[in-house]
C-alpha positions as CSV (number, residue, x, y, z in Angstrom):
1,X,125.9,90.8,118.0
2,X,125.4,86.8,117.2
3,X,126.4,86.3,113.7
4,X,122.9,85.1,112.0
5,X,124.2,84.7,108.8
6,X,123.7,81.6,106.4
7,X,125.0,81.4,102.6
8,X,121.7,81.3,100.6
9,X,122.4,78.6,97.7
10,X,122.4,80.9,94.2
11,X,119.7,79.0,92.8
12,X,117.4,80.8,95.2
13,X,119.4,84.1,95.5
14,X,116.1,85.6,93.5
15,X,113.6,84.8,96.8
16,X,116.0,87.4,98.8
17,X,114.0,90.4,96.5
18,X,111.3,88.5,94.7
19,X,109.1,90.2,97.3
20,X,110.2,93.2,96.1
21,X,112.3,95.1,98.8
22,X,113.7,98.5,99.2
23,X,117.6,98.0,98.4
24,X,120.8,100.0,99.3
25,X,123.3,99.3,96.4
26,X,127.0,99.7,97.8
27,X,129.7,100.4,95.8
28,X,133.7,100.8,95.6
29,X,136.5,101.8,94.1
30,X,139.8,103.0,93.6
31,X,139.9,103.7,97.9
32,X,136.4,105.2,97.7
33,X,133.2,103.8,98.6
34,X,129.4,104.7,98.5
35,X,126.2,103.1,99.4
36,X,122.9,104.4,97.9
37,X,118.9,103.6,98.3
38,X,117.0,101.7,95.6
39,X,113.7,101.1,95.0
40,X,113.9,99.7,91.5
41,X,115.9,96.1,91.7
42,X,114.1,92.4,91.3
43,X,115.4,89.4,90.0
44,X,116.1,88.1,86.2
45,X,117.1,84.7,86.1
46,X,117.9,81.8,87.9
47,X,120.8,80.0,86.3
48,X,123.2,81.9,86.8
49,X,120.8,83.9,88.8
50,X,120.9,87.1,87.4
51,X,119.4,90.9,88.7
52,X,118.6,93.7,87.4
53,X,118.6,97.4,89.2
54,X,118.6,101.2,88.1
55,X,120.6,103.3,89.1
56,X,120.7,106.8,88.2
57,X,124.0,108.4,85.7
58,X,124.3,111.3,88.0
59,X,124.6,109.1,91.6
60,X,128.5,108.2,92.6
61,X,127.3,105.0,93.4
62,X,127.1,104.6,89.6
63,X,130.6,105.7,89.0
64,X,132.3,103.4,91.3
65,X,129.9,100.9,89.9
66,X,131.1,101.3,86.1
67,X,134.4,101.6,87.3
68,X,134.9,98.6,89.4
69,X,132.1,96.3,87.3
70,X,130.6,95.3,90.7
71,X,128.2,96.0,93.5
72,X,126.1,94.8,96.6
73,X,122.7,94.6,96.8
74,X,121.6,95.0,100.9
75,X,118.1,94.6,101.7
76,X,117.8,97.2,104.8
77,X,115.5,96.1,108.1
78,X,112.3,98.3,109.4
79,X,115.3,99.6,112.2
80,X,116.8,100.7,109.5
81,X,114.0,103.1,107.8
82,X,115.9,106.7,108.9
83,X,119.2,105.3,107.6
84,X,117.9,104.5,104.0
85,X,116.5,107.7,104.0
86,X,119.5,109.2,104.6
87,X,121.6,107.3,102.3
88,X,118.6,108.2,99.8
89,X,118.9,112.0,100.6
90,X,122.6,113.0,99.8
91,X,125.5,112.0,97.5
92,X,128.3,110.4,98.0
93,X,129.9,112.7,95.7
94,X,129.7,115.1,98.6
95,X,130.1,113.1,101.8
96,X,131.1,110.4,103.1
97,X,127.4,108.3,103.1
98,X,128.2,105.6,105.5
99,X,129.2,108.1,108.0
100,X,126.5,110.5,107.5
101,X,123.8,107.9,107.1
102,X,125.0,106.0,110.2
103,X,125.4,103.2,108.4
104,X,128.3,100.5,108.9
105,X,130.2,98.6,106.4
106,X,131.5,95.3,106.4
107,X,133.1,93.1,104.2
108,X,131.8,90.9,101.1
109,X,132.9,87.4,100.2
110,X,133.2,87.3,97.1
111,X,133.5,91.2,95.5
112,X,135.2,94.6,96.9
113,X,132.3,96.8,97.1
114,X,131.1,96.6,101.3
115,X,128.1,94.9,102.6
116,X,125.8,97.3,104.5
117,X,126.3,95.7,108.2
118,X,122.8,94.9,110.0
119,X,120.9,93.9,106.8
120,X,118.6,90.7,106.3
121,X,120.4,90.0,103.2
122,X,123.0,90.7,100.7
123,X,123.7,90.1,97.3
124,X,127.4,90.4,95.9
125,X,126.5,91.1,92.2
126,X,129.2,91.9,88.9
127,X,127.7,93.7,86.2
128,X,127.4,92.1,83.0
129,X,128.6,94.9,80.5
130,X,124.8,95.9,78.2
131,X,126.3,99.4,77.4
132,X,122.8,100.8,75.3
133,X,120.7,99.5,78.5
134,X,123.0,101.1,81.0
135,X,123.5,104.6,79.2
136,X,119.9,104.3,77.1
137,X,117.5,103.3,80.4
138,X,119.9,102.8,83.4
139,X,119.4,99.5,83.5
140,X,122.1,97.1,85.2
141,X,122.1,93.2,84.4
142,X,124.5,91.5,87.1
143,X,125.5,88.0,88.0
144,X,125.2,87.2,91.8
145,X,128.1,85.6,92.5
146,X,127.5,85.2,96.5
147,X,124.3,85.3,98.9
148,X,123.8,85.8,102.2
149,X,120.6,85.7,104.7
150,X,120.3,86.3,108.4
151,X,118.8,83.1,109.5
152,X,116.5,84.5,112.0
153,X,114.0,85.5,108.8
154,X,115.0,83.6,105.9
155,X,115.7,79.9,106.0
156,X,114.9,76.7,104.0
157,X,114.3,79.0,100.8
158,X,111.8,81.4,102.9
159,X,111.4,84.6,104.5
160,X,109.7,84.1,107.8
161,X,109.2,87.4,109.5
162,X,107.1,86.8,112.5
163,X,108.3,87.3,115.4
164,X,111.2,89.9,114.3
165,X,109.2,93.0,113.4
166,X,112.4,95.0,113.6
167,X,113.9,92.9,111.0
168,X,110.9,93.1,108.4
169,X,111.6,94.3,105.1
170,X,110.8,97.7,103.1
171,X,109.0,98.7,100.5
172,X,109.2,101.9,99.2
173,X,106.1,103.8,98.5
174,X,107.3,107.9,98.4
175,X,108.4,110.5,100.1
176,X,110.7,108.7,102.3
177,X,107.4,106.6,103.5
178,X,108.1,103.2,103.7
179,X,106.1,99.8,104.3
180,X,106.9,96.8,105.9
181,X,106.5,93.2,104.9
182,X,103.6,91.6,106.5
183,X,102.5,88.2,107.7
184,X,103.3,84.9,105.8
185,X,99.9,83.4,104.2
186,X,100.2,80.1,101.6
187,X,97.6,79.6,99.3
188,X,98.1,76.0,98.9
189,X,95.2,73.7,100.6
């Protein structure tokens, strides 16, 4: 496969989930690693650029998470629908989620959790420690500290999805039902 990859500069790391993507957080440590779904992450701030995500106490993604102080943020493709559902569907606790899932992992730049291979963007986040918000609400504050878009849908600070339905974002609406980003409209004149 061509390597589509661009760094996305961090002061627009936010636009990779602004529109509010499905997510598979991967994790590692210790020689373990896990890779969960998400539907619950969106950006916080721009400088540093900052996101937040929930994530469950009783998911092993979590563990490795707290015990590491990092994580990956993927934002899965429409190809990709059965695998999030899969990842979504069992813990790691219990298998190995990569394998069962079918999913591939790859390396990050900048952190030692994996990237989810075949994704139209990643995140490499470390957590900033908020101990009541992680134990009170599950809530995660991280710092991106790399980004990454496959230029074939995101460029120039955009996503631009026509012409790669396969590659479309998505958006989690229950029951392991999913749906896609749609066409690009601007509202300026």
């Amino acid at each position: 496969m061509m390597n589509t990859l661009q760094d996305v500069p961090l002061a627009q790391a936010y636009r990779l989930l602004n529109h509010g993507p499905t997510v598979l957080v991967s994790s590692a440590h210790a020689g373990q690693q896990n890779v969960m779904a998400a539907a619950w992450a969106m950006p916080l701030d721009f400088d540093p650029p900052k996101i937040l995500v929930v994530i469950d106490k009783a998911t092993h993604t979590r563990k490795l998470m707290e015990a590491s102080g990092e994580f990956a943020l993927n934002v899965p493709c429409r190809y990709q629908a059965q695998a999030v559902v899969a990842a979504g569907s069992a813990s790691g606790a219990d298998c190995d989620k990569f394998a069962a899932s079918g999913l591939q992992a790859m390396p990050a730049q900048r952190i030692a959790a994996p990237l989810v291979q075949g994704c139209s963007a990643y995140l490499e986040c470390r957590i900033i420690q908020e101990p009541h918000n992680q134990q009170q609400y599950d809530l995660f504050i991280a710092e991106v500290v790399a980004a990454q878009a496959d230029s074939r849908v995101f460029s120039n600070g955009r996503w631009h999805f026509d012409g790669h339905d396969a590659l479309r974002s998505l958006h989690h609406v229950a029951g392991g039902h999913f749906f896609v980003s749609g066409d690009t409209v601007s509202g300026q004149t």
